[in-house]
C-alpha positions in Angstrom: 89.8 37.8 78.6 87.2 40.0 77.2 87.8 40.7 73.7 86.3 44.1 72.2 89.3 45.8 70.0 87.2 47.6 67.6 88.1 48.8 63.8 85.9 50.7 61.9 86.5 49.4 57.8 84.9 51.4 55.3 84.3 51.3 51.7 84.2 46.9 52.3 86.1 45.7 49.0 83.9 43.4 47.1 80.5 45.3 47.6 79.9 45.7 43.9 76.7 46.7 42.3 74.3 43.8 41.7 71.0 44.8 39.6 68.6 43.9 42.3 70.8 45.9 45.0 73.6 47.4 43.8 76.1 49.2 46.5 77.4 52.6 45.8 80.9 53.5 47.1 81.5 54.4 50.6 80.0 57.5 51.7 82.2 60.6 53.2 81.6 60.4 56.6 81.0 57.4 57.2 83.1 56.5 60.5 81.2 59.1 61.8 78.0 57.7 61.3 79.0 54.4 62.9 81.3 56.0 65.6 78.1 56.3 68.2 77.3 52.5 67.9 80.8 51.6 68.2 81.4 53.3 71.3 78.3 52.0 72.6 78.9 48.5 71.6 82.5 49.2 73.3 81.3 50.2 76.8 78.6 47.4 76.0 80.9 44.6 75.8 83.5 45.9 78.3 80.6 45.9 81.2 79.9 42.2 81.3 80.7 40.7 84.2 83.8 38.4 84.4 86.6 37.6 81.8 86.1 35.1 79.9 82.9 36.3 77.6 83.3 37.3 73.8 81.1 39.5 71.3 81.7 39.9 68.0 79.7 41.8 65.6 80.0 42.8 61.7 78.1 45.3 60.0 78.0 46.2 56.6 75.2 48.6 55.0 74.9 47.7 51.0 73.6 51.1 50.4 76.5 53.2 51.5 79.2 50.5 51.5 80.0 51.5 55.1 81.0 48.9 57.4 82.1 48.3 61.1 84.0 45.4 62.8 84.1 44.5 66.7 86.6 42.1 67.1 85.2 40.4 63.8 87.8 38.0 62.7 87.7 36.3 66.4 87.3 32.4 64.9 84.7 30.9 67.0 82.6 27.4 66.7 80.2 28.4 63.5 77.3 25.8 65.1 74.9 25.9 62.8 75.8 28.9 60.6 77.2 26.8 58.6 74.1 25.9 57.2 74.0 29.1 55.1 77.2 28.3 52.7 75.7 24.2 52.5 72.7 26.5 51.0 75.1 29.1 48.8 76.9 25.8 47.2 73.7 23.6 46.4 71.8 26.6 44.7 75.4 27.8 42.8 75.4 24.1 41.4 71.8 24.0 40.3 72.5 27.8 38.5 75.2 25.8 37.2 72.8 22.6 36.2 74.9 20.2 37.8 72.2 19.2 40.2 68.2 20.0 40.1 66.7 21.1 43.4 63.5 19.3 42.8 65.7 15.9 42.9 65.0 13.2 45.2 67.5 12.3 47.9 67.6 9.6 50.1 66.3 10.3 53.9 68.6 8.2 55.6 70.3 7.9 59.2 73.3 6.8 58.4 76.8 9.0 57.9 80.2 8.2 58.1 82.9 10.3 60.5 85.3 12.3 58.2 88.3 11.6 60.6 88.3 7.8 60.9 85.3 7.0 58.6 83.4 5.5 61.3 79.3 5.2 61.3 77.4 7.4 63.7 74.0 8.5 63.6 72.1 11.4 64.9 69.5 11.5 67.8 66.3 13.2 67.2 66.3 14.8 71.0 69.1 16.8 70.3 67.8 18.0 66.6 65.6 21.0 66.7 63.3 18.9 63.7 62.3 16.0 64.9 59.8 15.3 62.4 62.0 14.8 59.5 63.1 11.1 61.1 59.6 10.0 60.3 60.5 10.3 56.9 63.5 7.8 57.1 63.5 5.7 54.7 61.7 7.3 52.3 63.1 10.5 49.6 63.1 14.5 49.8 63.9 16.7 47.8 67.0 19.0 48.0 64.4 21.8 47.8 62.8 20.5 51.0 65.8 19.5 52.7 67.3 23.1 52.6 63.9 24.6 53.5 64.0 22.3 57.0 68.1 23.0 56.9 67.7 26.8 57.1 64.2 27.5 58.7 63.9 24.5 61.6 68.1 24.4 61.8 67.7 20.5 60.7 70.6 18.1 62.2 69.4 15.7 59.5 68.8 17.7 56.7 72.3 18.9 56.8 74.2 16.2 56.6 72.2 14.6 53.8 72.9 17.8 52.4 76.3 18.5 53.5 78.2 15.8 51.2 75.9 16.6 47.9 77.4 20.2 48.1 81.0 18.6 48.6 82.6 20.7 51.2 86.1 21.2 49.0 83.6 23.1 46.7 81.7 24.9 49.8 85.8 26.1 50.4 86.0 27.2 47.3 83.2 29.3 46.8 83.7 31.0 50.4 87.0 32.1 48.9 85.5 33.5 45.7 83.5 35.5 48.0 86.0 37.0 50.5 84.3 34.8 52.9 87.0 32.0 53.8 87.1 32.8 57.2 84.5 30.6 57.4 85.0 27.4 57.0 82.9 24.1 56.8 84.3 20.4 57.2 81.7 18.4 58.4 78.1 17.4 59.2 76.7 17.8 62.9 77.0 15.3 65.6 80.4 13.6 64.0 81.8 13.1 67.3 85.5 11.8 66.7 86.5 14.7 64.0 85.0 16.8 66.6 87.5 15.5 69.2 90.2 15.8 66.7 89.2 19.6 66.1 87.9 18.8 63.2 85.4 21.6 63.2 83.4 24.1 61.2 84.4 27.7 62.2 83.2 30.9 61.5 84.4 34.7 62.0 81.5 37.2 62.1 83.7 38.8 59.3 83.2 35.4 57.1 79.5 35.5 58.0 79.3 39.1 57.1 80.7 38.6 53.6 79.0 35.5 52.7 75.7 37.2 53.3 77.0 40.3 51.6 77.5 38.3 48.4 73.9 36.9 49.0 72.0 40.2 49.3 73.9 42.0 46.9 73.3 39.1 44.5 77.3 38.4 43.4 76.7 34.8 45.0 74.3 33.2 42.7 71.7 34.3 40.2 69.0 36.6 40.5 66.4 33.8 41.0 68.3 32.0 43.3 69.3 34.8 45.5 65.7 35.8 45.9 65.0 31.9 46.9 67.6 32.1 49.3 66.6 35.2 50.9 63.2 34.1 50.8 64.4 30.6 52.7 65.7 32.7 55.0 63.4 35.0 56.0 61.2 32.0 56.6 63.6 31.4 59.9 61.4 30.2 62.7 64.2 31.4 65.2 63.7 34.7 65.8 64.9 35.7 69.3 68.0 37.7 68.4 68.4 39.9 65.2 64.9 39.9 64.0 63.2 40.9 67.7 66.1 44.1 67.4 64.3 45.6 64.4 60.9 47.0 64.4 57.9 44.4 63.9 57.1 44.0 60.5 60.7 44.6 58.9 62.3 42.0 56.8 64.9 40.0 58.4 66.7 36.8 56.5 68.7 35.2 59.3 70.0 32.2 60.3 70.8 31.4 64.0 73.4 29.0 65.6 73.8 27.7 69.1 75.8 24.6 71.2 76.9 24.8 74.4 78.7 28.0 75.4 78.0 29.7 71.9 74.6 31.4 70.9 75.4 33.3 67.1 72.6 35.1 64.3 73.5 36.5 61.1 71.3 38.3 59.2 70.1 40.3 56.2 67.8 43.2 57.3 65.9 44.8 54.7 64.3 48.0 55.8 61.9 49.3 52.9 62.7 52.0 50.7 66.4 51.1 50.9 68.9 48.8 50.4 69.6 46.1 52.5 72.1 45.8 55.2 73.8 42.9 56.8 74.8 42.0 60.6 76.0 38.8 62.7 76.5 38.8 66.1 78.4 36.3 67.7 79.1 35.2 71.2 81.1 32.9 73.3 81.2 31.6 76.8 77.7 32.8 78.0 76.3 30.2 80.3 72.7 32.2 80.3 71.3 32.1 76.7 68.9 34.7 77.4 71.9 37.2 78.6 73.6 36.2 75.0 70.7 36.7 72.9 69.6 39.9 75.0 72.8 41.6 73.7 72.3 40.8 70.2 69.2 42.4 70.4 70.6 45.2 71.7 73.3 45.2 69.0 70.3 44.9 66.6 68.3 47.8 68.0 71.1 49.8 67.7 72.1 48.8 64.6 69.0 49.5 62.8 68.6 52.6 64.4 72.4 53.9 63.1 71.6 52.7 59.5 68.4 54.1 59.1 68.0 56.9 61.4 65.1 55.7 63.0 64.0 55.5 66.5 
């Protein structure tokens, strides 16, 4: 069944001033200025064809505080938004000097399954970096192995990094954030924990609120947050958020996509004002191109209810 139950939330609790971009409280009004694009994204949704396709979007503007939520604590396969928090934890521990970014780690092709502790490896035709296998063998550093992680969506990278950040301690700072609906168990490709549901999950609200914390700069310090943002915005993946927005407007996204689910979450950064945050997610679209054409659409209208602008 489609799913499109719609609350509007306002005045989002935890959007506390940062000093690089603070958020003030929640405008009067507000629902208001959101109703439009909630209707819209209503009638959207509710006019695909069949029953068995899901949207869900979450929207939160850092300058007003006003937020909107379209089925946004629908749980759905994170794929490789999960990436983002493996980020959040390894540049919270090197704030914390528990780890140095510049370290070397071992390039390696080699992991162990968290449900049965079996080996696997991963295949470089199903990783969107191929080149990184070259380098087996040989050492990164974390610094490098984020930057592939985040802007080529690197298999590889991940899980090298994925045990470093300790995904107990990933848990753990998701809650601090108001973001534990998402949640991240494993590396990518560990087929028996994925047969025993063993998976990473996400809600557009956990996405939301993790990039909330980023861009309002409550996650990590002011250097790191401007690192992160910066890793970001360096996405090479660009087809769904980013190409809603005009050309030439910030975007710090990450993308995530297996079979049947095609998701980006972003933090848009229009200039003169403060930033805003949005993930779409979608489920059950066979056609990528019809999945990604509606969060550009979501986008487009998204930008153009925050800022006015058309």
């Amino acid at each position: 069944m489609k799913r499109f139950v719609l609350p509007l939330v306002l005045g989002l609790a935890g959007c506390a001033p940062a000093a690089s971009v603070g958020v003030p409280s929640a405008a009067p009004g507000g629902a208001g200025r959101f109703a439009a694009l909630e209707a819209e994204v209503r009638r959207r949704v509710a006019a695909l064809p069949g029953d068995t396709l899901e949207v869900s979007v979450a929207l939160v503007d850092l300058q007003t505080g006003d937020s909107m939520l379209v089925d946004a604590h629908t749980r759905m396969h994170a794929a490789s938004t999960m990436k983002v928090p493996v980020m959040l934890e390894l540049f919270r521990r090197a704030d914390a000097g528990e780890l140095a970014l510049d370290g070397p780690v071992e390039v390696r092709n080699a992991f162990r399954s968290i449900a049965d502790g079996s080996a696997y490896t991963l295949s470089p035709d199903d990783d969107s970096d191929r080149e990184i296998y070259g380098h087996v063998g040989r050492t990164a550093t974390v610094r490098e192995l984020v930057e592939r992680m985040i802007t080529r969506s690197s298999n590889l990278a991940t899980n090298l990094l994925i045990d470093l950040a300790e995904p107990a301690r990933i848990a753990a700072t998701l809650a601090s954030l108001g973001a534990s609906e998402t949640v991240v168990l494993r590396g990518v490709e560990d087929g028996p924990a994925f047969r025993a549901g063993m998976n990473n999950t996400t809600t557009a609200y956990g996405l939301m609120k993790t990039l909330e914390a980023i861009a309002a700069g409550r996650a990590a310090s002011p250097r790191a947050t401007e690192e992160m943002l910066a890793i970001l915005g360096r996405q090479e993946f660009r087809e769904m958020i980013p190409a809603g927005v005009p050309a030439g407007v910030r975007v710090a996204n990450k993308t995530g996509w297996i079979t049947g689910i095609d998701h980006d979450a972003a933090v848009v950064l229009p200039a003169g004002r403060r930033p805003y945050v949005l993930v779409v997610l979608t489920r059950g679209f066979r056609d990528r191109d019809a999945a990604r054409r509606i969060g550009v659409e979501v986008s487009r209208r998204s930008w153009e209810s925050v800022t006015g602008a058309r």
